[in-house]
N, C-alpha and C positions, 0 to 999 in steps of 0.2 A: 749260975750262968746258964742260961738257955743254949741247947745244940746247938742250935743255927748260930749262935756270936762263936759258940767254940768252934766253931768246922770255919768259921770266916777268920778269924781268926788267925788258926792252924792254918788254909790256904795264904793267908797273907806274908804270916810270918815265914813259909815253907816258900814263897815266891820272891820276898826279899834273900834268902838264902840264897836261893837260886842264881839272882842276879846279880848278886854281889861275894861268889863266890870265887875264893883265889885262880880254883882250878877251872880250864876251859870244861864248859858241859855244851854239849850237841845231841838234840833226839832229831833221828835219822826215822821218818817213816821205810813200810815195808818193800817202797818202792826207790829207797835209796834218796831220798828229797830229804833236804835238813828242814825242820818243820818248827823246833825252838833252840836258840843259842844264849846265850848269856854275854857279860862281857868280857869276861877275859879272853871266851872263845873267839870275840876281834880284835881286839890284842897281840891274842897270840897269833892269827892266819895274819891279819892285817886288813882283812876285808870287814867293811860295816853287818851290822846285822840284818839289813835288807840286802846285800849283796851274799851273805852268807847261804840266806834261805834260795836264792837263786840255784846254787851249789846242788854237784851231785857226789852222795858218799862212795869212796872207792874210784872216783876219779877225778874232779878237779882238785883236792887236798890231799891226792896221795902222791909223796914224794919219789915212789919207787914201787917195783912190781909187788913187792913183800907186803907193802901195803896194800895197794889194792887190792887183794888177796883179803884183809880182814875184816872186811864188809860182808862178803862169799861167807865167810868161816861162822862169823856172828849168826849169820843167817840158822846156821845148825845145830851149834851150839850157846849154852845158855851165860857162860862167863868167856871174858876173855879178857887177857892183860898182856904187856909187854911194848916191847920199843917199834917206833915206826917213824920215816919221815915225814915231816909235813911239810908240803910248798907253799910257800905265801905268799900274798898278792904281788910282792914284789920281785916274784921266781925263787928267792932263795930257800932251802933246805935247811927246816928245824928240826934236831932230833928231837926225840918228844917220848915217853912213857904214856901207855894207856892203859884203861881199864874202862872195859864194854858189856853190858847185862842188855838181855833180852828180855821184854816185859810186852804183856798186853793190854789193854784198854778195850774193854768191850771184845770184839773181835776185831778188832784192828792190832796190831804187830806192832812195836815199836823198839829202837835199839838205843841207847844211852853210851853215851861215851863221855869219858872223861880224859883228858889229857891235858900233861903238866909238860914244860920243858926239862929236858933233859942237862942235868948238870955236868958238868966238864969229866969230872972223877968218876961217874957212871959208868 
């Protein structure tokens, strides 16, 4: 098989992952803009994926000071995980588990977050 079918491919198959993954995924540009979401990640807020990218990270999805705060922290560091609230469209407060990597593209900055709901027994 020729490169180019395997990298189209690999892109395709790496893009349905993406958006059919269980767990919400958000890449947050360096400017704090959510720039790609998937579906769960509306699901889980409750906002669409054109109201998502509207979103700014570290304030309108952060449930609590704790949280806003790990938008800041990502900025410096390269991993990050652990529990934080999330507001939803509809005000209410999800606990939620995350995990956050820092990654580039070119010279542009980009932050990755994952978050799953948090289970009762957590």
């Amino acid at each position: 098989m020729a490169r180019g079918a395997e990298d189209l491919i690999n892109q395709t198959l790496v893009g349905e992952a993406w958006s059919n993954a269980s767990l919400a995924m958000l890449v947050v540009d360096d400017d704090g803009h959510y720039v790609a979401t998937n579906r769960s990640a509306c699901t889980l807020t409750g906002y669409t994926h054109s109201e998502l990218l509207k979103l700014r990270a570290g304030r309108d999805l952060a449930g609590d000071e704790a949280s806003k705060t790990i938008y800041r922290a990502l900025q410096r560091e390269q991993r990050m995980q652990g529990k934080k609230l999330v507001r939803r469209k509809d005000g209410s407060l999800l606990p939620c588990r995350y995990w956050g990597v820092r990654t580039k593209v070119g010279r542009m900055q980009y932050f990755i977050m994952m978050l799953w709901a948090q289970s009762v027994e957590a």
